[in-house]
matplotlib code that plots the C-alpha trace (Angstrom):
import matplotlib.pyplot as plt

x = [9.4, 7.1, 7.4, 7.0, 4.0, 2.2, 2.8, 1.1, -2.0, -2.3, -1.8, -4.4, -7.0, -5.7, -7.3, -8.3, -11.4, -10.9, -14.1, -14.5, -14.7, -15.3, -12.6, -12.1, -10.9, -8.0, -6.8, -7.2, -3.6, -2.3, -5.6, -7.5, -11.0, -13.8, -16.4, -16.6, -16.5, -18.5, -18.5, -21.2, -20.6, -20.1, -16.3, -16.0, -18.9, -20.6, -19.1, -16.2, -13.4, -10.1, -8.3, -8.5, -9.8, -13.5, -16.3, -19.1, -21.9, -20.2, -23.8, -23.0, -19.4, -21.0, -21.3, -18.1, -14.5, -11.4, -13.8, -16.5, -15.4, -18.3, -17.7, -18.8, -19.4, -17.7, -20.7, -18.5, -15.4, -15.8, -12.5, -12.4, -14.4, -17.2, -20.8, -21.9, -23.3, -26.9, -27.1, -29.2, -27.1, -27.7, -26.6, -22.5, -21.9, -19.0, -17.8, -14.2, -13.6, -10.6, -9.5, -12.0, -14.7, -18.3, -19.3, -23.0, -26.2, -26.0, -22.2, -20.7, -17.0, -13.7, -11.0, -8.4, -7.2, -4.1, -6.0, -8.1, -8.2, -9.4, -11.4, -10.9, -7.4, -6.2, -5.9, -9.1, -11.4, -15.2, -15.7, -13.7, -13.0, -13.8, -13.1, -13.5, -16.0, -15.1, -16.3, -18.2, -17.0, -13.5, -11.7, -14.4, -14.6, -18.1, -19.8, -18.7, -16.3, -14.2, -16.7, -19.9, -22.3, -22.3, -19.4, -17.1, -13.6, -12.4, -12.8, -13.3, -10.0, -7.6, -4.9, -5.6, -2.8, -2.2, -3.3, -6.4, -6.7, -6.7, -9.4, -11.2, -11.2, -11.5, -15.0, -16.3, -16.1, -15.6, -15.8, -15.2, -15.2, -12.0, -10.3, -9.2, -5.7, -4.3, -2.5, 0.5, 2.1, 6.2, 8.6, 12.0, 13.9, 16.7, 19.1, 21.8, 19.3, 20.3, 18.2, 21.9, 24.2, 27.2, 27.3, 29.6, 30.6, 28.4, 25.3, 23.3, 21.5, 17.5, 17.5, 14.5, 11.6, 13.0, 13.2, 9.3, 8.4, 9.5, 7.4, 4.0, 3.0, 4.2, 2.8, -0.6, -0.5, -0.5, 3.0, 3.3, 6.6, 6.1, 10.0, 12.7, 11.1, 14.6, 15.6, 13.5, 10.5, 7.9, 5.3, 5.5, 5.4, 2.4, 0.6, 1.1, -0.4, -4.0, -4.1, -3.8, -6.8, -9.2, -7.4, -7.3, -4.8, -5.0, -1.1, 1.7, 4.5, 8.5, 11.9, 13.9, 13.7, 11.7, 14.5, 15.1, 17.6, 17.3, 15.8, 13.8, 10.7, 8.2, 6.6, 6.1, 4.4, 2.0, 1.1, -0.2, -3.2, -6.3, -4.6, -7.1, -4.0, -0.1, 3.4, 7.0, 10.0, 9.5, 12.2, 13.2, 16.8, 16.9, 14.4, 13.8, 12.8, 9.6, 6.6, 2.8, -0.1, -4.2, -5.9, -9.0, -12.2, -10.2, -9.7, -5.8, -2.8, 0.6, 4.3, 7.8, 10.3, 13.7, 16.2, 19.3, 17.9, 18.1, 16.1, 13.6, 13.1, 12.8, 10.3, 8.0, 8.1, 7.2, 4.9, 3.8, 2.9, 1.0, -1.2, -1.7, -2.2, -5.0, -6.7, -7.5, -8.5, -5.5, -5.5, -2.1, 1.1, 2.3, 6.5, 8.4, 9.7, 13.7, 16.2, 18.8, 22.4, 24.6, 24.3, 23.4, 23.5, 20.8, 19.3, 17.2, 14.3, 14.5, 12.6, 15.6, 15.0, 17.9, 18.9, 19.2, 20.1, 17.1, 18.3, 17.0, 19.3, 19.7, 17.5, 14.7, 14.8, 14.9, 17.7, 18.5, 21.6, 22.2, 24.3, 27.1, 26.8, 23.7, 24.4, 21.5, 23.8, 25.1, 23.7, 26.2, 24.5, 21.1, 21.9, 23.1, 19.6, 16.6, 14.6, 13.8, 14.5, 12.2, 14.3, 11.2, 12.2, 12.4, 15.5, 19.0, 21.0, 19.4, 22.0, 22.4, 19.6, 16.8, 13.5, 12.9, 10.6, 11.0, 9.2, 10.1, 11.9, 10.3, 6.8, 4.1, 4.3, 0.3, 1.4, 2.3, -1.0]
y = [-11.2, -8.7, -5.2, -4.3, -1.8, -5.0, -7.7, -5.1, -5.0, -8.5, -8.7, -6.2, -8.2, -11.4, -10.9, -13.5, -13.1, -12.8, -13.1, -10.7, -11.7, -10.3, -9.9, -8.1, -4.6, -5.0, -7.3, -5.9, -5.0, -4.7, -6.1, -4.2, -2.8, -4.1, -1.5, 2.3, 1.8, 4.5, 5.6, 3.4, 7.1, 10.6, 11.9, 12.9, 11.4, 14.4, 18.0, 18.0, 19.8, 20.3, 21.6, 21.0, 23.8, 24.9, 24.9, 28.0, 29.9, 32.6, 34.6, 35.0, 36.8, 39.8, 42.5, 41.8, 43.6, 44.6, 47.1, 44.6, 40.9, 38.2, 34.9, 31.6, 28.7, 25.6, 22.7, 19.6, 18.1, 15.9, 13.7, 12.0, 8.8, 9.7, 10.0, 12.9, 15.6, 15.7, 18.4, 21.0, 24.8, 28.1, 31.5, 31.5, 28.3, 26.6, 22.8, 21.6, 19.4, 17.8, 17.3, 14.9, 15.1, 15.9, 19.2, 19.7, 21.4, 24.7, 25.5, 26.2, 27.1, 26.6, 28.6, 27.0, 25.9, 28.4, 31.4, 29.9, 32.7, 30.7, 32.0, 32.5, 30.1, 27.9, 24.8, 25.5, 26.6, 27.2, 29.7, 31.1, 34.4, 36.2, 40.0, 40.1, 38.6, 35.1, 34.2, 31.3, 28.1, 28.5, 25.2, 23.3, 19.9, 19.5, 16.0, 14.8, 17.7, 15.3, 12.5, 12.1, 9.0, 7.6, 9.8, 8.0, 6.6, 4.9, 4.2, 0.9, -0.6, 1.0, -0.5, -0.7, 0.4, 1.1, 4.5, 3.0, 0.6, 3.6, 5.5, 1.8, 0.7, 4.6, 4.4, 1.5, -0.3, -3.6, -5.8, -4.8, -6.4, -6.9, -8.9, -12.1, -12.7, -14.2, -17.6, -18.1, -21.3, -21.1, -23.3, -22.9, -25.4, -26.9, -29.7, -26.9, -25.4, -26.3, -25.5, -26.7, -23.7, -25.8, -26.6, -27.1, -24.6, -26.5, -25.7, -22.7, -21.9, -21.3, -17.2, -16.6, -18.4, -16.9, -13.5, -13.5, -14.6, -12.6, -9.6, -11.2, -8.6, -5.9, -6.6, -8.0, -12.2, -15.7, -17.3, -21.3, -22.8, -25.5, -26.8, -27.4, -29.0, -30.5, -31.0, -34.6, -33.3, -32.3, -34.8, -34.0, -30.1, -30.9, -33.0, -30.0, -27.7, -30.4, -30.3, -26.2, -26.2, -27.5, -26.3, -22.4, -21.5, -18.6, -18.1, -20.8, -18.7, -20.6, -19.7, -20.9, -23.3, -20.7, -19.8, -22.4, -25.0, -28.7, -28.5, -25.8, -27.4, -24.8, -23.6, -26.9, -28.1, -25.1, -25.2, -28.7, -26.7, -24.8, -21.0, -18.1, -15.6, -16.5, -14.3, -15.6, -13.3, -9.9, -6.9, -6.7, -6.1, -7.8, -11.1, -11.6, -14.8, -14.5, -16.2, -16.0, -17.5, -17.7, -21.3, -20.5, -21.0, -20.8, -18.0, -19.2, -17.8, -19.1, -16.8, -18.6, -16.1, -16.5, -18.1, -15.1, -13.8, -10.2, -11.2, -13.2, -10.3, -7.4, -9.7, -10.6, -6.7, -5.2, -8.0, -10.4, -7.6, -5.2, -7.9, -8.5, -4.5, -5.2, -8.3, -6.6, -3.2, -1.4, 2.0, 1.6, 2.7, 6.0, 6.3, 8.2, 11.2, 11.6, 13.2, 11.3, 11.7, 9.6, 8.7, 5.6, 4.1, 0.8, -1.3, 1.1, -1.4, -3.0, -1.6, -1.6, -2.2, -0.6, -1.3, 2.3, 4.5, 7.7, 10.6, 13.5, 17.1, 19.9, 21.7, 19.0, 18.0, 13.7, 12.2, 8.8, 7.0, 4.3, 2.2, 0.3, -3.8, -3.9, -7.9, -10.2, -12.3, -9.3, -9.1, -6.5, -3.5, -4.9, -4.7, -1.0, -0.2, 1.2, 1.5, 0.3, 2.9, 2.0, 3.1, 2.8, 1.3, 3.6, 5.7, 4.3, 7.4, 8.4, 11.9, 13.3, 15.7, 13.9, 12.8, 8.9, 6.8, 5.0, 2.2, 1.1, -2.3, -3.7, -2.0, -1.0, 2.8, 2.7, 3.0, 6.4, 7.5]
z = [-30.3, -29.2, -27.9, -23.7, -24.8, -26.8, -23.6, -21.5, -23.4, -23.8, -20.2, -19.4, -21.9, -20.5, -16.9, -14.6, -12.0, -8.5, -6.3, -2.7, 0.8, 4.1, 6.6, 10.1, 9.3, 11.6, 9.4, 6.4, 5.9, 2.6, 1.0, -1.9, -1.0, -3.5, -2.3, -1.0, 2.5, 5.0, 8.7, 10.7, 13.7, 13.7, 14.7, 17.4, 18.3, 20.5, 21.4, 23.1, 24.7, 23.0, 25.8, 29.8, 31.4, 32.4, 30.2, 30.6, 28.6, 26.2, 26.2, 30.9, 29.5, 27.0, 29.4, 31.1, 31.5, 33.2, 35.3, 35.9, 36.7, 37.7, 39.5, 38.0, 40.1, 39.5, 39.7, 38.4, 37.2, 33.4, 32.6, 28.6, 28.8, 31.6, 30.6, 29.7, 32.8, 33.1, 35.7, 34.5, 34.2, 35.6, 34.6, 35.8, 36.1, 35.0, 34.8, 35.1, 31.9, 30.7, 27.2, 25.3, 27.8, 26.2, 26.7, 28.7, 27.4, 28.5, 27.9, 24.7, 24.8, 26.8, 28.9, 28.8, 32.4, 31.5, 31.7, 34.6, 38.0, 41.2, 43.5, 47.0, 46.1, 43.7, 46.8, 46.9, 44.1, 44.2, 42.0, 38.7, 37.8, 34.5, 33.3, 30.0, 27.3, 26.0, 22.4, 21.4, 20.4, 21.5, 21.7, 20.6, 18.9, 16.8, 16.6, 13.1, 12.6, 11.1, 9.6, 9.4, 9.6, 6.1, 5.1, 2.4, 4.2, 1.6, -2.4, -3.7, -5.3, -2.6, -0.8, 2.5, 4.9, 8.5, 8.7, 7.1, 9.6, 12.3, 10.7, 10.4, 13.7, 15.2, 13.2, 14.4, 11.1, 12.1, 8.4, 5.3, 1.8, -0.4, -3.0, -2.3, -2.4, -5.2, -4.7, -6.7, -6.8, -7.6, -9.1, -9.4, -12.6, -13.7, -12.4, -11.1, -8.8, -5.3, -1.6, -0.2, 1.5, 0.3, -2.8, -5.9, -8.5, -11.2, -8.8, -8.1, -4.6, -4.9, -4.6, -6.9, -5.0, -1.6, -3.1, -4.9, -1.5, 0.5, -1.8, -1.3, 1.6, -0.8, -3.9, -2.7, -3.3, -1.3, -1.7, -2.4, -2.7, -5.2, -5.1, -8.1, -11.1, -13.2, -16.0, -16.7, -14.9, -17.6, -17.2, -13.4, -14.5, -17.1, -14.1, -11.7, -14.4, -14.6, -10.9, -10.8, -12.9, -10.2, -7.5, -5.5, -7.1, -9.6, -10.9, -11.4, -12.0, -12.9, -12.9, -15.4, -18.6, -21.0, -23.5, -26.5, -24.5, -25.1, -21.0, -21.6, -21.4, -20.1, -23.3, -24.9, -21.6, -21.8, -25.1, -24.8, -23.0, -24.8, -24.5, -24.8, -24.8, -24.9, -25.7, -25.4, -25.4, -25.2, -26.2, -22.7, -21.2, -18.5, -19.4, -23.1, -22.7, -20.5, -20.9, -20.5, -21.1, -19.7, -19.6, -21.6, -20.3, -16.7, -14.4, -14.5, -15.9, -16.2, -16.0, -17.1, -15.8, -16.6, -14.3, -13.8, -10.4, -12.0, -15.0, -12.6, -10.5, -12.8, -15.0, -11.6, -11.2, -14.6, -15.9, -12.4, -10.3, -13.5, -14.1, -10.3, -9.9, -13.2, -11.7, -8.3, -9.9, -8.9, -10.4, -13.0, -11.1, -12.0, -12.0, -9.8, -12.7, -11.8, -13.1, -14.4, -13.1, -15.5, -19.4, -20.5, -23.8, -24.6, -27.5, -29.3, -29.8, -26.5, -23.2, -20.6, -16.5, -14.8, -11.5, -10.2, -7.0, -6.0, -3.8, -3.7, -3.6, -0.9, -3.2, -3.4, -6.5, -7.6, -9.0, -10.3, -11.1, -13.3, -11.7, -13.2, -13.6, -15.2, -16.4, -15.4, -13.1, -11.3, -7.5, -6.3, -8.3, -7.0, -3.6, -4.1, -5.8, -4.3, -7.6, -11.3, -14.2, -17.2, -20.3, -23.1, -26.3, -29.8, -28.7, -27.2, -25.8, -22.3, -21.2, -18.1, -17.2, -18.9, -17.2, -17.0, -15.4, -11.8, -9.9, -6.8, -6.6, -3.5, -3.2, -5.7, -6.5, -5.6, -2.2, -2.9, -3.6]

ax = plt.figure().add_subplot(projection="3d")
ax.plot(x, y, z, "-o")
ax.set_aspect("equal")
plt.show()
């Protein structure tokens, strides 16, 4: 058995390649940028008006004041989306423009339509009033005030999300390179696994392979359902793993049959193959008995999870998804520091997942609780989590008031970045 901190570097050294392609930036969701990506336009894209109200000259307002008011024509009306006016300016003039519309040679700032006086009427307005000096600039929006042609929008290796997708689309970027997504096939094993509502009490209902689906948006990967393997199955297992090696897929990942039953017939199956790097148990609470291995001389790697649906999960979270994060070029996930709420008392030598509950107090500071029914086979306490706490291994006693480590249960914690 090896230690969590050991199955992470192996992991790490272990990683498969995973090519690039280009995609449509509006659908780019939740996909992993492979290069820096840059503005093809300025934003905005020319001067314009931040306010509606009337654009004018600032240098016609420097000799006015409350004693000496002038009267600036009104030559034009610009709305947001109209080409720019061409008309060439004279000394106090001014130009109706709403908000967004370009602003025309010859003016420079805005009055906001607020502090607008019409002349002879407001029915009827041909001129505007000014009485004081009006500074330059005012309620202006610069050409590429917020990015610049060839500006950087965003890194290579980031997740991109929807407010990504805004700035994307916003800036005319219409493809951009990424990752590919990694396709993991699934099997879920053993005779007492059931896809049956109704079943026996000697039977179990398929929860794992629904539940690792239903996280491939989340946690960046292509979901294939690749059934129940059972109990007599490991030539058909051992065949499935041949054609995997010629085939798009890049992870087989199962359920089940990894321990040292008389059914447990995942590790022998893979060691059959030519293994560059392979581990089997780990000092893990929940999920000792996980497996992993890399095909050498393949860009494939293989996870036996265990079968308890707690153990299964917490396993495809703290070992499936790291070397997912790795593979893409994921920066590593940094934990969510909380404080804890409740003692709890573990193996010393073991590396503990605990389903746990995060709140925050009145005073804004993060707490965590430990929740009772921490059992592998337990769903209750899972259903009342909203987070992982990683209990390292090297010290049993965690007390109330202490520090510990938290990942999110159903997202990556890059997505906090």
């Amino acid at each position: 058995m090896i230690s969590y901190q050991n199955s992470k570097r192996i992991l790490k050294k272990a990683a498969i390649k995973i090519k690039n392609e280009t995609i449509l930036s509006i659908n780019s969701l939740n996909r992993i940028s492979s290069s820096n990506i840059y503005s093809k336009f300025n934003y905005p894209s020319g001067d314009n008006a931040a306010f509606d109200g009337y654009a004018i000259n600032s240098k016609d307002t420097k000799n006015l004041d409350k004693n000496k008011s002038k009267a600036f024509k009104i030559v034009g009306s610009i709305a947001a989306g109209r080409q720019p006016f061409k008309k060439k300016i004279k000394k106090f003039e001014a130009v109706e423009i709403m908000t967004g519309g370009i602003i025309p040679k010859g003016f420079d700032t805005i009055i906001p339509i607020e502090k607008i006086i019409f002349y002879p009427n407001k029915k009827n307005p041909k001129f505007i009033l000014i009485n004081k000096r009006v500074g330059k600039y005012n309620h202006v929006r610069f050409a590429g005030s917020d990015y610049k042609k060839k500006e950087l929008v965003i890194k290579k290796n980031n997740i991109i999300l929807p407010n990504h997708i805004l700035a994307l689309k916003t800036l005319g970027i219409k493809k951009i390179k990424v990752k590919k997504k990694i396709n993991i096939l699934f099997f879920s094993t053993g005779n007492e696994i059931s896809n049956s509502d109704t079943i026996p009490n000697w039977k179990v209902r398929n929860s794992n392979s629904h539940y690792i689906k239903n996280l491939e948006g989340n946690f960046f990967f292509d979901f294939k359902n690749g059934g129940i393997l059972k109990d007599n199955h490991k030539k058909i297992f051992k065949m499935k793993l041949n054609k995997m090696l010629n085939s798009k897929i890049d992870i087989i990942v199962t359920s089940g049959a990894v321990s040292a039953g008389k059914y447990d017939f995942i590790p022998n199956v893979i060691k059959t193959f030519n293994l560059s790097n392979y581990f089997k148990s780990v000092a893990i609470r929940p999920g000792k008995p996980i497996l992993f291995a890399k095909i050498k001389g393949k860009q494939k790697a293989v996870f036996g999870l265990p079968g308890n649906p707690m153990s299964s999960a917490a396993c495809f979270r703290f070992f499936v998804y790291p070397y997912i994060s790795n593979v893409l070029g994921l920066s590593e996930e940094k934990p969510i520091k909380a404080i804890l709420k409740n003692n709890f008392i573990k193996k010393k030598n073991f590396t503990r997942f605990a389903k746990s509950k995060l709140s925050t107090t009145k005073n804004g500071k993060i707490k965590v609780e430990i929740l009772k029914g921490q059992e592998s086979f337990r769903i209750k306490s899972f259903i009342k989590s909203n987070i992982w706490a990683l209990l390292p291994s090297g010290k049993s006693k965690f007390k109330k008031g202490e520090i510990v480590d938290c990942f999110f249960s159903n997202n990556a914690n890059q997505t906090l970045i």
